[in-house]
C-alpha positions in Angstrom: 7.7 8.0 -19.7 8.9 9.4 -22.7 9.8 12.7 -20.9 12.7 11.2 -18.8 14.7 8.7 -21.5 16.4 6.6 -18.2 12.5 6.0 -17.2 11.4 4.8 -20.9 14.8 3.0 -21.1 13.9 0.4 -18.1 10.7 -1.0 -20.2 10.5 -3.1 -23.3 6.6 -3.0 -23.3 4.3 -0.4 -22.6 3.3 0.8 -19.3 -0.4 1.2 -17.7 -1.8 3.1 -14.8 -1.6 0.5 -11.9 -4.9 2.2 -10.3 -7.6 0.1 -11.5 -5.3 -2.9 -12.6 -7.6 -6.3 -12.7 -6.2 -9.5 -12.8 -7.2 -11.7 -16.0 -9.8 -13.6 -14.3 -11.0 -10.5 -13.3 -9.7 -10.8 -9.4 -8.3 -6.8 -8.3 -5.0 -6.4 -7.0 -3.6 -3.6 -5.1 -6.8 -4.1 -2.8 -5.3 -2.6 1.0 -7.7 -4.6 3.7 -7.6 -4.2 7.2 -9.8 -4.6 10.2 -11.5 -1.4 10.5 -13.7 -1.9 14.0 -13.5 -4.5 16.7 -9.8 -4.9 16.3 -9.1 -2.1 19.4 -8.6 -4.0 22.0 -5.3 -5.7 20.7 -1.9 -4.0 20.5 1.1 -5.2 18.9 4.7 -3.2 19.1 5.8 -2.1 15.4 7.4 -4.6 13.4 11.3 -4.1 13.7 11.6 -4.6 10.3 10.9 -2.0 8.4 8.3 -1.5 5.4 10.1 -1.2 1.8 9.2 1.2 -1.1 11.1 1.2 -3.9 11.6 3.1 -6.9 12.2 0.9 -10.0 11.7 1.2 -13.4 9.9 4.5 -12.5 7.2 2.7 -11.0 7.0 2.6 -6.9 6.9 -0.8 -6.1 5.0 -2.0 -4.5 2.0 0.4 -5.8 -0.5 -0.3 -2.0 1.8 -1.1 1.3 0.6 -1.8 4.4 2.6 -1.2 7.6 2.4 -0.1 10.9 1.8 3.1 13.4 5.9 3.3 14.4 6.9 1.1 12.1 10.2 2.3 9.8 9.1 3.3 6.2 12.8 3.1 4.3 12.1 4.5 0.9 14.4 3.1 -1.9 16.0 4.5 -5.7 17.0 1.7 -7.5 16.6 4.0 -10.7 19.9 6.2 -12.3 17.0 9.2 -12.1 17.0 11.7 -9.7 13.1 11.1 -7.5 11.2 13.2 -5.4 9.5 11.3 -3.0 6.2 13.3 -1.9 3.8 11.6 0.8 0.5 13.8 1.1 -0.7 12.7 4.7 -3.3 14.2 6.2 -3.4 12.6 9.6 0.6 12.4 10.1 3.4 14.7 8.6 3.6 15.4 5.3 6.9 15.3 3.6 8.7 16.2 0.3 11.7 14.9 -0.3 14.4 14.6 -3.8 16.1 11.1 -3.7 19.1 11.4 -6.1 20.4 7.9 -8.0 22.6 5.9 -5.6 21.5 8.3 -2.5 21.3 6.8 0.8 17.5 5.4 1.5 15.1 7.8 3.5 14.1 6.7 7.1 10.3 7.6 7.6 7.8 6.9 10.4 3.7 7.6 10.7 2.7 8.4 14.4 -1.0 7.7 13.6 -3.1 5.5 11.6 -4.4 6.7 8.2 -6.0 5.3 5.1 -4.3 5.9 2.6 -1.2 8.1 2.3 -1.0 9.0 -1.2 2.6 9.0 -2.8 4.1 10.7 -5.6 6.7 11.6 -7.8 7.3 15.5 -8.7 10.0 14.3 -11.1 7.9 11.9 -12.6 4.3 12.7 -12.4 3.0 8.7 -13.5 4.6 7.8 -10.4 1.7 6.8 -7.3 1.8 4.5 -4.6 -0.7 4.2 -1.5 0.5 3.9 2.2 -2.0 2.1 4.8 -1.1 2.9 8.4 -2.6 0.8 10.7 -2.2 0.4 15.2 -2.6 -3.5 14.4 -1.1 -6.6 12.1 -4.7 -7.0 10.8 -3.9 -6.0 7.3 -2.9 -7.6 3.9 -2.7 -5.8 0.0 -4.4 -8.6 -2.8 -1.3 -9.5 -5.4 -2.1 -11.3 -9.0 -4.8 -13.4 -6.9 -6.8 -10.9 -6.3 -6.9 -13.1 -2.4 -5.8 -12.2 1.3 -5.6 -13.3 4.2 -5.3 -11.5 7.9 -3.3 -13.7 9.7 -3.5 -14.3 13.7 -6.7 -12.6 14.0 -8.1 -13.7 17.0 -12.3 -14.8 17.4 -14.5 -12.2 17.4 -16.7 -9.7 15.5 -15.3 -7.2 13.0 -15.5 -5.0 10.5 -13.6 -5.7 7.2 -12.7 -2.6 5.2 -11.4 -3.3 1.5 -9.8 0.0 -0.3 -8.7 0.3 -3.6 -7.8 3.8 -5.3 -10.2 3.4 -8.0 -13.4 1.4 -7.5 -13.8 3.2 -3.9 -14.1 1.0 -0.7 -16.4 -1.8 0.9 -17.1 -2.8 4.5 -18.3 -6.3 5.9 -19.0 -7.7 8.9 -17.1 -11.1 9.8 -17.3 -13.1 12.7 -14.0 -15.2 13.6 -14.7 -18.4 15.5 -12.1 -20.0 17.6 -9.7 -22.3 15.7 -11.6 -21.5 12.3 -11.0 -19.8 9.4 -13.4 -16.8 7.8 -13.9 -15.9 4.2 -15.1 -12.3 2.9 -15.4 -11.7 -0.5 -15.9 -8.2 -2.0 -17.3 -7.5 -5.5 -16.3 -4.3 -6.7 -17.7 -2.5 -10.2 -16.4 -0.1 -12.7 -17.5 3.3 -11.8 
């Protein structure tokens, strides 16, 4: 961060790569899961709300988001640093934008569902962030826990996908019974 002296200014300590982050009792945040098959069936409209990104410290925060096909992406500077705002999709529109300090917020949406849009920084090349599009509200992103849950997910059979930029992904089967909860637990290793 040393290259831009606002950046290097906003942290006390020192700073690590967020890909590949594990939690002290060896949990992994910044885990995106989502139903991968069997989910098809059900369609929700996109959340009015929309999904945040911000730019703080230099850092995008959060580092994985989750949102939905339609749903408003509203990309945020809370820096004094000029950003540019970079999201490499592959299945939806890629964009490049500059965000300058105090600048109005950019209004983004994905028309398809895509795991995972890769974000960066031009400015600032430490700066990366992960986008999960999905068509349903079957997702979640593990915080300091290293847990999630997918809430409302009705009985049936599914796939689980669990993606994480580093330690690659991992798929399981779950069966939901009616008025019950499921666990899945996914062990990842170092590469």
């Amino acid at each position: 961060m040393d290259k831009d002296p606002l950046c290097a200014s906003r942290h006390s300590e020192p700073l690590y790569a967020e890909d590949g982050k594990v939690n002290t009792d060896g949990t992994l945040p910044n885990v995106f899961v989502y139903v991968k098959e069997g989910a098809e069936k059900y369609s929700s409209a996109a959340p009015r709300n929309p999904a945040i990104l911000d730019q703080k410290g230099c850092l995008f925060q959060p580092h994985v988001l989750g949102m939905m096909v339609g749903q408003e992406l509203r990309v945020l500077s809370s820096d004094p640093t000029t950003h540019n705002v970079h999201a490499m999709s592959k299945e939806n529109r890629e964009w490049n934008q500059s965000q300058t300090p105090g600048g109005a917020p950019l209004s983004k949406r994905f028309t398809r569902p895509e795991i995972m849009i890769p974000v960066n920084c031009k400015q600032h090349p430490w700066m990366k962030a992960y986008i999960g599009v999905t068509r349903n509200p079957f997702y979640a992103v593990t915080g300091n826990t290293g847990t999630f849950t997918l809430k409302g997910l009705p009985a049936g059979d599914y796939t689980i996908e669990a993606w994480t930029a580093t330690f690659g992904t991992q798929q399981q089967k779950v069966t939901v019974k009616p008025k019950e909860s499921t666990t899945a637990n996914f062990t990842f290793r170092a590469p």
